[in-house]
N, C-alpha and C positions, 0 to 999 in steps of 0.2 A: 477343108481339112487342115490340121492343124502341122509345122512340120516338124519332124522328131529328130534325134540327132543321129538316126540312122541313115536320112538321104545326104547328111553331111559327112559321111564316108566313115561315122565311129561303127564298131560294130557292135553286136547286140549284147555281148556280155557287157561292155562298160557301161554302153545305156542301162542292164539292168542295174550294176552295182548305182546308178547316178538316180537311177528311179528307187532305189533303197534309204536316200537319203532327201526324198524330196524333190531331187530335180527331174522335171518331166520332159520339158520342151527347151530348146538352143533360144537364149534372148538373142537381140538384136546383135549386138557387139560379136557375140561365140558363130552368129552364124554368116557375120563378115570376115572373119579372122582364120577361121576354123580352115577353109579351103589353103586359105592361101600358107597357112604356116605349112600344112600338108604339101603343099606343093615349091617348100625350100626357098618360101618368098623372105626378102630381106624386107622386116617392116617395124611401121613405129605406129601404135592403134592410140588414140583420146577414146574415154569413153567416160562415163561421168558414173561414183561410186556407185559400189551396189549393182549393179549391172552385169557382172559374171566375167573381168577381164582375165582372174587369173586360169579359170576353167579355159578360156576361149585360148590360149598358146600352151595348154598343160593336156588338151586331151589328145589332138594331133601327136604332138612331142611324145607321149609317153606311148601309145599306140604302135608309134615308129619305132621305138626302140624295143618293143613286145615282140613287133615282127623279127626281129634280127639274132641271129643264134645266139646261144648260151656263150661261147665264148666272146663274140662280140659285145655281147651283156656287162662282160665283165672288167672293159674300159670304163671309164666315164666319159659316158654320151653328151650329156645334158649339162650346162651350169648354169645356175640361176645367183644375177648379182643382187642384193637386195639393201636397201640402204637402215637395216635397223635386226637389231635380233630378235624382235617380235612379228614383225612380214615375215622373216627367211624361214620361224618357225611356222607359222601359220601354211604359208605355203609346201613346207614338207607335208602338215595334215592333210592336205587339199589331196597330195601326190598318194599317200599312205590309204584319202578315202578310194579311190577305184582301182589301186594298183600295187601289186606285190614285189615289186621294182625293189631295187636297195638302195638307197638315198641317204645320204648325210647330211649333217647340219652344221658350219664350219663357220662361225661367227667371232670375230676380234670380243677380246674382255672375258671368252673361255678358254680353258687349260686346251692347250695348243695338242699336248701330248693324249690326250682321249681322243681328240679329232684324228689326230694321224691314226691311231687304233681303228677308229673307225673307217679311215679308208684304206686298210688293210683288210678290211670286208670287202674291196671290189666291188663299189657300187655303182651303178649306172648314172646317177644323178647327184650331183653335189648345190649345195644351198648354201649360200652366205656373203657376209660382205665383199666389196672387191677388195680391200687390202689384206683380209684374211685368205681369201683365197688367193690373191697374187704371193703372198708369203709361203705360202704352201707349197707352190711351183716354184719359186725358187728356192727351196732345201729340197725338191725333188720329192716331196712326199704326197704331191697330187699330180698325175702325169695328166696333161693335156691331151696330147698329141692326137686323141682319136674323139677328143669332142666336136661335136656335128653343130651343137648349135648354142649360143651366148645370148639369154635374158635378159634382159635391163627390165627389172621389175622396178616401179616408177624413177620412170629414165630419168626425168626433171631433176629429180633430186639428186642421183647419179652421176648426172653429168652437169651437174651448176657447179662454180669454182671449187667448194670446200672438196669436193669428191670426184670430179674430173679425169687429174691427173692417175688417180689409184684404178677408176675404170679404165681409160685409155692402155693405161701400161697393162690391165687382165687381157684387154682384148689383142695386145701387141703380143701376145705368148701363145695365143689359139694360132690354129692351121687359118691359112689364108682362105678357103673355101668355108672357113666355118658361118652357119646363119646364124642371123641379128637382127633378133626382135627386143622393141624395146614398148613398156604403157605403160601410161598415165591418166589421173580424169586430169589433170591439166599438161600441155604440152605447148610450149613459147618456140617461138621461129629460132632462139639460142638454140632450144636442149636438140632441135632439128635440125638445127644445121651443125653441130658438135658432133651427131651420128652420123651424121653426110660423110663429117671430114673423116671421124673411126673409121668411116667405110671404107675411104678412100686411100686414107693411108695402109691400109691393111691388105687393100689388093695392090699397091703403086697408084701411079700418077697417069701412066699410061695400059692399065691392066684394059682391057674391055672385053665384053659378052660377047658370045656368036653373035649377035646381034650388031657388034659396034659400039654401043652404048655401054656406058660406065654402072657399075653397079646400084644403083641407087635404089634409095631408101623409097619404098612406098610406105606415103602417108594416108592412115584411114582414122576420119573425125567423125565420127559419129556424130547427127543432130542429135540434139540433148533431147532428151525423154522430159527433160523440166523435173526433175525429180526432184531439184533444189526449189524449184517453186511450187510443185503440183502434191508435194506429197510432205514436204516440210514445213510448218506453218513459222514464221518468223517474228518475234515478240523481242522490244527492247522494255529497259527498266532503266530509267536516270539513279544515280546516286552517286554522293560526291565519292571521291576516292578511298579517305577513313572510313567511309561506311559501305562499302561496298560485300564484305564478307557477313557485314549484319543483315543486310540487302539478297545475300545467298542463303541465307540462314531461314530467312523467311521466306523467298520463294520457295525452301524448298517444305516450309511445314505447312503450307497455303498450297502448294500443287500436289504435295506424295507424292513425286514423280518413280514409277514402277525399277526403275534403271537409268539412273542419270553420271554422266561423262561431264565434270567441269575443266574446261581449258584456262590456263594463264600461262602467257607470253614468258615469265617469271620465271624458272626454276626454283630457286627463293622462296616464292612465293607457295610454292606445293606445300611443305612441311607448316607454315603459318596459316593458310586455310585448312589444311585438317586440325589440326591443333584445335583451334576455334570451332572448328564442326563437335569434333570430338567432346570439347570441354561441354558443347549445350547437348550431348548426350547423340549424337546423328551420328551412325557410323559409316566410317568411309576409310578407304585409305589413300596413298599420296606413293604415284605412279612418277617417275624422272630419271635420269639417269644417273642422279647418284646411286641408284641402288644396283647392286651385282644381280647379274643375268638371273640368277635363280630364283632370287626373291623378286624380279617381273613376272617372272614365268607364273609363279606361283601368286603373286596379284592378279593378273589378269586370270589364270582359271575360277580364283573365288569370285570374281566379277562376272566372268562367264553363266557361273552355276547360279550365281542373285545369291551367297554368301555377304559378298560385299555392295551393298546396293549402289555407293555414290564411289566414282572413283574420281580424284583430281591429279590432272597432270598439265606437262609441260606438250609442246609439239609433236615430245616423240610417238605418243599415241593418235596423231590426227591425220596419217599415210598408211591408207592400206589395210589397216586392220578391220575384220570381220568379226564383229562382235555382235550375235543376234540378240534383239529384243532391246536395246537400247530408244528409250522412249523420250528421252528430253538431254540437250545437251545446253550448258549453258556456258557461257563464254565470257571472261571475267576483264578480258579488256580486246579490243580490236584489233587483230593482226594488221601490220604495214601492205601485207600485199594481200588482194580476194582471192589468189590460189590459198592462203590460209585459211581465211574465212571458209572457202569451199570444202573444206579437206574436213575441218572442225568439223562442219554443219553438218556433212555426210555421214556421221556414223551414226546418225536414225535416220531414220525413213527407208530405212533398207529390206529387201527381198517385199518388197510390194507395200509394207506397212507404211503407217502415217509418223511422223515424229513431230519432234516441236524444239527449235532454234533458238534462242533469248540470249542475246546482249547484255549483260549488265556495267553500263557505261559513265563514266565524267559526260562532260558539255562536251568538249572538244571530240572525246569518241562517240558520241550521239549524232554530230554537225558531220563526222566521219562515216557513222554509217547510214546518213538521210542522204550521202553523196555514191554509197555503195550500194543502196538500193534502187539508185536510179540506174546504175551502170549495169547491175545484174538485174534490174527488170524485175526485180524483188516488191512485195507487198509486205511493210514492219506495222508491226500493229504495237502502239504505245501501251507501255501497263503502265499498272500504279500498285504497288503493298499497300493494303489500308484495310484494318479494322482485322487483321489477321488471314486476309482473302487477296487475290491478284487479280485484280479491277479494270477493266475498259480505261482508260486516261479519261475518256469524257464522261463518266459516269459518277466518279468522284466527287463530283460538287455538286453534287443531289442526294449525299450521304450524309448521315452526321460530322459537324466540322470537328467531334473532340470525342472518339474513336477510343476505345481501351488498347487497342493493341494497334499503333499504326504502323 
């Protein structure tokens, strides 16, 4: 028999509102996590995308603050740091699907002044960047003092140098009892032992448990489901550099890919691939942070609804984001480090479906990813464009050599 998220201590109303929307049964990860946030554990969870991390510290959490009176309702209980204003949104939706909680959204790059409005609603739950919300505590227009427990919604990124110091100092302004969880699908012995030391600092040097023992961070890694290998198929494409967006152009009228997500390392480079998309008539728009919060917001729902079929961005959409039905993502140069590569790849093959990963690479990022295939355990399977179709690489020299459309 199968188990429901009732023996994991949720009760039956949110299981139904969560059976309302498709979810049936606790994946792996929500029913590793589940117990222990319930039980005021301080932890930092890996789980690999797609896999239900933010459900697994969002259903406990909000559960706990259901139970507790109206006027204790009316602190903020909950903060969730989040390193992008497209997670910290998404994550308010997630809170909004099974609960009637009052939750704000407080993200740096919006009008500061509607946020403080909104936390003159008294909400239980506040969401947003750590510098936005550490700015908010200091003018005193977000009171702390009665929050129970601090998120690190993908801690990596939170706590790698550019963003560190701004999480550190949110967490140095919480009550010293407050819990800290922090997930990622990738988490580095750094981002772990940076929340060791938050820990540490936060209760002294010499604070310790009834037990004796110093607070410490339980780590839970979940074995990988393979999802990156069992359910994404992975295709590169050689093409020298100039021709690489005519190389995009044609994979994408050779595949019709249903909903395709193109990454480039580039910001630059957003505006100059759509441009070119656009001009051979492929509609798409171009996602990055030069654009203001509203006109993302408002990209990614057209993207959401298949308004916009192809969307090209820079990294900021390759953390986090739950974008369903995303069937091919293509990738227009090879991130430095495979926590990118992972993060890109994952925005298909998600809630059980298959998706498809491609490379579009120089020599040098081809020689790059036949070395990151080995390391992730990965299977790339070579293409070729030819004759206006996406070809096996060895199939190619048993086709016509002079091709109308190569």
């Amino acid at each position: 028999m199968n188990e429901t998220f009732l023996d994991f201590g949720i009760t039956q109303e949110m299981q139904d509102k969560l059976s309302s929307i498709g979810i049936t049964e606790p994946t792996a990860v929500q029913k590793q996590v589940m117990p222990l946030v319930a039980e005021g554990k301080n932890i930092l969870f890996q789980s690999e995308t797609g896999t239900g991390k933010t459900f697994a510290y969002l259903l406990p959490l909000i559960q706990k603050i259901e139970r507790e009176s109206e006027k204790e309702r009316s602190w903020v209980r909950l903060l969730i740091a989040s390193p992008t204003y497209e997670l910290a949104s998404q994550i308010k939706k997630q809170v909004q699907l099974v609960s009637d909680l009052k939750c704000a959204l407080c993200i740096g790059g919006s009008q500061l002044t509607k946020q403080i409005e909104k936390l003159r609603e008294r909400p239980s739950i506040v969401i947003g960047g750590p510098s936005r919300l550490l700015e908010l505590i200091h003018l005193k227009k977000l009171n702390a003092e009665k929050v129970e427990c601090l998120v690190l919604d993908e801690a990596d990124r939170l706590l790698s140098p550019e963003m560190r110091d701004e999480t550190r100092g949110l967490l140095d302004r919480l009550p010293r009892k407050v819990q800290l969880i922090g997930n990622s699908a990738t988490v580095s012995d750094f981002t772990r032992n940076t929340l060791q030391k938050a820990r540490d600092s936060l209760d002294g040097a010499a604070t310790e448990t009834k037990e004796g023992g110093s607070k410490a961070i339980t780590l839970i890694s979940l074995p990988p489901e393979d999802i990156l290998r069992k359910k994404i198929t992975h295709w590169a494409i050689f093409a020298e550099r100039r021709q690489k967006i005519d190389s995009l152009r044609s994979f994408i009228n050779a595949v019709k890919p249903g909903k395709l997500i193109v990454f480039t390392s580039r910001t630059d480079q957003v505006e100059n691939i759509v441009s070119k998309l656009q001009y051979k008539k492929l509609e798409c728009e171009g996602f990055s942070a030069k654009a203001d919060k509203r006109t993302r917001k408002e990209m990614i729902d057209r993207f959401i609804s298949g308004k916009t079929p192809i969307l090209v961005t820079s990294d900021l959409a390759s953390r986090g984001l739950d974008i369903p039905g995303i069937t091919h993502v293509v990738q227009m140069d090879l991130p430095d480090k495979a926590d990118f590569f992972i993060h890109r790849a994952g925005r298909t093959g998600r809630a059980g479906k298959d998706g498809i990963n491609c490379v579009i690479g120089d020599a040098i990022e081809m020689e790059a990813y036949a070395r990151l295939e080995k390391k992730l355990k990965l299977t790339v399977y070579p293409k070729i464009l030819y004759g206006g179709k996406l070809l096996d690489a060895g199939d190619v020299e048993m086709l016509d050599p002079d091709p109308k459309d190569k």
